[in-house]
C-alpha positions in Angstrom: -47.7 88.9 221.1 -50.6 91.3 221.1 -53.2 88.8 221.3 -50.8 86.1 223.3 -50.9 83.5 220.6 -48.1 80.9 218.8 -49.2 81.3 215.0 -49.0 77.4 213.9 -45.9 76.2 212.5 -46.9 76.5 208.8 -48.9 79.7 208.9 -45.8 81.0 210.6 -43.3 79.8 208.0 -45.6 81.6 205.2 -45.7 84.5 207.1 -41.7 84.1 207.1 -41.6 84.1 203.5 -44.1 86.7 202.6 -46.3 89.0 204.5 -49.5 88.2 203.1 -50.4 87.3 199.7 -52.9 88.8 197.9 -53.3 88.0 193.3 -56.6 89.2 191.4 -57.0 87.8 187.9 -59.2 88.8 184.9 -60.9 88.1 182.1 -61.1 89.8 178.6 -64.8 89.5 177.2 -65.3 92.2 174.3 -61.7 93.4 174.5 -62.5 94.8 177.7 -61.2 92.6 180.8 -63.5 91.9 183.5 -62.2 90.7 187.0 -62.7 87.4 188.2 -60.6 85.7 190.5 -59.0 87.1 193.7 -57.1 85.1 196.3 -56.1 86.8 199.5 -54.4 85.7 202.9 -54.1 88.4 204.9 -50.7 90.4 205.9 -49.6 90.1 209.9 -50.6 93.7 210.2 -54.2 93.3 209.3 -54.8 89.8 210.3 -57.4 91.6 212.4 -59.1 89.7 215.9 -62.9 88.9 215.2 -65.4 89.2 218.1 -63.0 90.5 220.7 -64.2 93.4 222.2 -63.5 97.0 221.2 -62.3 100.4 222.8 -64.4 102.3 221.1 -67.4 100.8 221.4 -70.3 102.0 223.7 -70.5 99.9 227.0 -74.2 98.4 226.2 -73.3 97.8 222.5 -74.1 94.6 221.2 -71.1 92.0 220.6 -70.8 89.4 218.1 -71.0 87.1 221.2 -74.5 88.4 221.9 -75.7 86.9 218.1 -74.4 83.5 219.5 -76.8 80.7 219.3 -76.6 78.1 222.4 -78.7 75.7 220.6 -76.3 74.7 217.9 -75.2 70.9 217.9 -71.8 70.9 218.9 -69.4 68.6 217.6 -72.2 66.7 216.1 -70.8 63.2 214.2 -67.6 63.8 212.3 -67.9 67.9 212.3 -65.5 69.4 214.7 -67.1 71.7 217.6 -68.1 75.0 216.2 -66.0 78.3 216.6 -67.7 80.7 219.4 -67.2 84.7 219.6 -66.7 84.9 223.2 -63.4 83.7 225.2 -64.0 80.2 224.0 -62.4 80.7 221.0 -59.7 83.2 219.6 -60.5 84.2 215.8 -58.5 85.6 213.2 -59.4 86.6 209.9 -56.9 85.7 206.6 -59.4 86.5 203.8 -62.4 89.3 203.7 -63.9 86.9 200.4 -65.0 90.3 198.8 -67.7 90.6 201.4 -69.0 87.0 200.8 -68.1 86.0 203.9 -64.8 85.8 206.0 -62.0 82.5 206.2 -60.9 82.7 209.7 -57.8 81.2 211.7 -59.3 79.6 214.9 -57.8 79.0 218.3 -60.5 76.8 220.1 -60.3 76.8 224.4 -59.0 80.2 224.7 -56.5 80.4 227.8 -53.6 82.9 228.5 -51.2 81.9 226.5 -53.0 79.6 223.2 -51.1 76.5 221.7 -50.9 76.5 218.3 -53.8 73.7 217.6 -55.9 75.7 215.6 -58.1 75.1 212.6 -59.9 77.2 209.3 -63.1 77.7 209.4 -65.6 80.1 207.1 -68.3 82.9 208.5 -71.0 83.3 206.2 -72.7 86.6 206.0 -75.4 85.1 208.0 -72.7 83.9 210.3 -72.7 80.5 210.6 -69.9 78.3 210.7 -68.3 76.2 208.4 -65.8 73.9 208.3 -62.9 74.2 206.0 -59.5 72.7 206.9 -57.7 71.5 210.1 -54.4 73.3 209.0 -53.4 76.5 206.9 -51.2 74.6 204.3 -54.8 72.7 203.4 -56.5 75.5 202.9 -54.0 77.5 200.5 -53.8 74.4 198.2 -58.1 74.8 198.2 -57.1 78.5 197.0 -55.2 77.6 194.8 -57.1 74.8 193.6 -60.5 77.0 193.1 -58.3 79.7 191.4 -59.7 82.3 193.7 -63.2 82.4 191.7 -66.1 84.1 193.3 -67.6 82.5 196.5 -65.9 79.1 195.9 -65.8 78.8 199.4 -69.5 77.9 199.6 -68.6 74.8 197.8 -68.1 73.6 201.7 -71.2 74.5 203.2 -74.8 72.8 202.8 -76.0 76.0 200.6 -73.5 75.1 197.6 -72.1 77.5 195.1 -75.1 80.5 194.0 -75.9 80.0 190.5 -74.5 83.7 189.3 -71.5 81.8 190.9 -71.7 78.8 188.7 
């Protein structure tokens, strides 16, 4: 109600079940167990808005809107039109990716009141967009299927998976 949106259908229905899931895993090497995996979606409480704009900012600060690049190819072949951090586009973050980066729940064409068409996408630190699934059921089973390991989700972007990764 807050940010006048419709969560879609099966975001909403997890939500319903549980408020947020969040399951770290580890490893023993040496007798001593060393964490590896972590999977996280976000409770309803801190699914936190990305690139609206703040209270408590100064008046001339810059915005995550200001970083925005006009030039980018939109929609270019079969890769859906980019997010954008003005009113274009509502943003929602599930998972923080231990500071790798941020999986987001997007609402694309803004207005009043937002239909629940929305799509995951993934920030990179250097914030560029990438797409991951059109609905949230698709991307749980990907986080389930890469078992939560460190920065899997750069498997979907042109840079790969780093080699400490691998």
């Amino acid at each position: 109600q807050k940010n006048s949106c419709v969560l879609p259908e099966d975001l909403k229905n997890f939500y319903l079940m549980t408020d947020g899931f969040q399951m770290t895993w580890s490893v023993k090497t040496d007798d001593t167990p060393m964490p590896l995996g972590s999977m996280v979606i976000n409770s309803v409480s801190k699914l936190c808005r990305l690139g609206g704009s703040s209270m408590y900012t100064l008046p001339s600060a810059p915005t995550l809107a200001d970083l925005e690049d006009d030039t980018d190819e939109e929609g270019n072949g079969d890769q859906p039109e980019k997010p954008h951090f003005d009113s274009r586009s509502l943003i929602f973050e599930l998972d923080p990716c231990n500071g790798n980066g941020k999986v987001c729940l997007v609402y694309k064409h803004a207005e009043p009141v937002v239909s629940p068409d929305t799509e995951i996408w993934f920030l990179d630190r250097a914030l560029y967009w990438h797409f991951l699934t059109k609905t949230f059921t698709a991307y749980y089973r990907l986080l389930i299927t890469h078992l939560g390991l460190p920065q899997w989700q750069y498997a979907f972007t042109s840079y790969g998976v780093s080699p400490q990764a691998k």
